[in-house]
N, C-alpha and C positions, 0 to 999 in steps of 0.2 A: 610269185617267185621273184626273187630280187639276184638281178645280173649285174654283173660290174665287166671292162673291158676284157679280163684274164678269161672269162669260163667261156665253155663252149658248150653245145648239148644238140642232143641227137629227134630225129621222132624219122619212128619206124611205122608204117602204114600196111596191114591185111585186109583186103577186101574179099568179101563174101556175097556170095547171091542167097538174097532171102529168102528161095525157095529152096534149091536145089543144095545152095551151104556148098558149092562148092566155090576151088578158090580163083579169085576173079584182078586180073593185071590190069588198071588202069591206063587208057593211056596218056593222059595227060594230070600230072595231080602238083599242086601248088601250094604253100606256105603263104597266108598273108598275115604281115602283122601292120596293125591297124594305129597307128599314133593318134595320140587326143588333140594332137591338132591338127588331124585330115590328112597328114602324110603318109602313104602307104610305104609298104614295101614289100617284094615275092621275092620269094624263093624256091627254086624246083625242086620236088624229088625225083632221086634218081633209082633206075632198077637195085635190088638187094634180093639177091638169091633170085628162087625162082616167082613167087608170086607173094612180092614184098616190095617196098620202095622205103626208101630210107633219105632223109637231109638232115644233113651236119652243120650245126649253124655256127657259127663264130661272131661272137660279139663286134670284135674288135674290127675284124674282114668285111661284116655285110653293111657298117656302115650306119647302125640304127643308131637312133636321135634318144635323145635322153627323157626318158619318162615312163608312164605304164601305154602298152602295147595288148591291143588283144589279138590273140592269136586264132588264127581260120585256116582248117584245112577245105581246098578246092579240088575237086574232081572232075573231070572230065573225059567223057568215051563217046563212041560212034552209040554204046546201047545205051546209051541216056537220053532223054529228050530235053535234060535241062542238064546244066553242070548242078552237081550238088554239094554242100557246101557245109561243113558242121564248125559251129566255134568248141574252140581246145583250153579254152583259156586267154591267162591274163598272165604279162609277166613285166616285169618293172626294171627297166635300163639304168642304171645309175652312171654315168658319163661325168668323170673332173672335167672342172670348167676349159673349154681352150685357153691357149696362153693366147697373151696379146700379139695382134701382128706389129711387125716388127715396120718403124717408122719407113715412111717410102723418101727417097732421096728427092732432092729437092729438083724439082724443072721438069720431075718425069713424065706427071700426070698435070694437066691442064686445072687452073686453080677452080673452075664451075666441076670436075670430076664427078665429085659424090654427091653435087644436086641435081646432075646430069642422069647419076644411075642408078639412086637411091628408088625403092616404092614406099617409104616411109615419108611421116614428117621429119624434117630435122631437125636438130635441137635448136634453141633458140640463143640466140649470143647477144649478153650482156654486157653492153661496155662500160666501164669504169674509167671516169673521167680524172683525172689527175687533181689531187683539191690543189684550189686558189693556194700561193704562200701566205706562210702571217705575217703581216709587217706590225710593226712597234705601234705604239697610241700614239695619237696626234700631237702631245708633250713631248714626245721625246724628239718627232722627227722636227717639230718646230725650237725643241733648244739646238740640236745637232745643226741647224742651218744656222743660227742665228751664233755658234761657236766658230762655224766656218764663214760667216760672213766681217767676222769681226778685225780676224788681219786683214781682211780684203780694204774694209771701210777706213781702215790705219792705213793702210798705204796710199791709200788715194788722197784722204788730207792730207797726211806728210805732205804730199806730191804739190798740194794744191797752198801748203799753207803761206803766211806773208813774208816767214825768215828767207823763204825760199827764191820769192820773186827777184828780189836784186842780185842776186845769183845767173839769170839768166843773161843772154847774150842781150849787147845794146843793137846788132846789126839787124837787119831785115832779112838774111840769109840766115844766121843763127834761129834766130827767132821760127822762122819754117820749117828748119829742120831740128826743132825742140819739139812742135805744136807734132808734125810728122813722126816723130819719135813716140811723145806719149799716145797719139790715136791709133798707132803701130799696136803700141801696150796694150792698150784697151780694147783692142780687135781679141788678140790671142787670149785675153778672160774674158769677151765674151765668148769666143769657138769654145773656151773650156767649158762655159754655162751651156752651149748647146748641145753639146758631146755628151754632157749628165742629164739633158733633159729629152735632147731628142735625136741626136747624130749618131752612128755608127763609128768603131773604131778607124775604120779605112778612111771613111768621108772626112773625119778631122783629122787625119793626115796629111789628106791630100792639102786638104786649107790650110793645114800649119807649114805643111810643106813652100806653098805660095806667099805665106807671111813672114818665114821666118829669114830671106834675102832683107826684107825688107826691114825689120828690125836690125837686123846687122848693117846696114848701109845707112839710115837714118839715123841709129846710137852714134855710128863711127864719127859723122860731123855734125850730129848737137853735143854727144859730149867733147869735140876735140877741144872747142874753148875753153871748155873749165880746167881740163887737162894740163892746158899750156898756164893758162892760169897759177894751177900748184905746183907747176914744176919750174916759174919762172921765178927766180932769184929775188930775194924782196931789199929794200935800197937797207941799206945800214942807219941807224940813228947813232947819236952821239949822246 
């Protein structure tokens, strides 16, 4: 018999003595339905009329597990010497699945919880590791430097070339605070080179932070002579 949570049904119980046939009131009688996977369950009958017992069973109420059940009536009296026990049948629980429980918030339960109180194994967790990114083939990051190194390498000759030298200051002070000027310069491309190779945004800050008085107060007097220079009035020819 195939039960779903809605039905419900009855068994009504007459006992007889097999000699006499007359009618016999148990005093203890029991329902067991038997689950295929060891789980019991009882249920009592109750008096009906005068020498009758009756249990009404409710699916939904008694709480039975989903699957086939065999069913056993148990009897029990002071004129027995044993309980006796007859099977009635088989009948088959069809039970919808439970819904899921509902997510527990978060801090409630201690993070070991359900290895704490599980008798199962657990499942087993697979981690997936983030893939490596793809960087470009070794052609391209070697033109892509060699594109960016190329103003670099033009400015520094300019910087270095021979139009240039007689331009510089004749003094001995000039001269220290030109030489102090460009290692000034070439400090702040290299913090740039280490900031792309190995430094942190904060860390060359802080260094360019420390550098960049100093490019200001070094520029101000190696270039003030050139300065004075273009701004001073050239003699007249005739």
């Amino acid at each position: 018999v195939n039960l779903t949570p809605r039905d419900t049904f009855s068994v009504e119980v007459e006992l007889q003595d097999a000699s006499t046939l007359t009618p016999v009131v148990a005093h203890h009688a029991v329902l067991r339905f038997a689950h295929e996977s060891s789980v019991d369950a009882t249920i009592v009958l109750e008096p009906y009329q005068a020498t009758a017992m009756r249990a009404v069973v409710s699916v939904a109420s008694r709480g039975l597990l989903s699957g086939l059940h065999t069913v056993s009536l148990v009897v029990g009296d002071i004129h027995f010497h044993n309980a006796l026990a007859w099977e009635l049948g088989q009948i088959n629980v069809e039970l919808p699945p439970a819904p899921p429980a509902p997510p527990t918030p978060l801090y409630t339960t201690p993070l070991l919880h359900t290895s704490d109180t599980t008798l199962q194994a657990l499942p087993e967790i697979t981690h997936i590791m983030r893939p490596p990114p793809t960087t470009p083939p070794p052609t391209i990051s070697i033109v892509f430097t060699a594109l960016v190194g190329v103003p670099l390498v033009a400015f520094v000759g300019g910087s270095f070339r021979a139009s240039s030298l007689p331009k510089l200051p004749s003094s001995v002070a000039g001269i220290v605070w030109s030489v102090a000027f460009l290692v000034s310069l070439l400090s702040v491309l290299a913090l740039f080179g280490l900031y792309w190779l190995q430094l942190d945004m904060f860390t060359a800050l802080g260094y360019l932070g420390v550098l960049s008085p100093v490019i200001v107060v070094t520029g101000q007097y190696a270039l003030a002579p050139v300065a004075a220079r273009t701004t001073s009035p050239r003699p007249k020819t005739d």
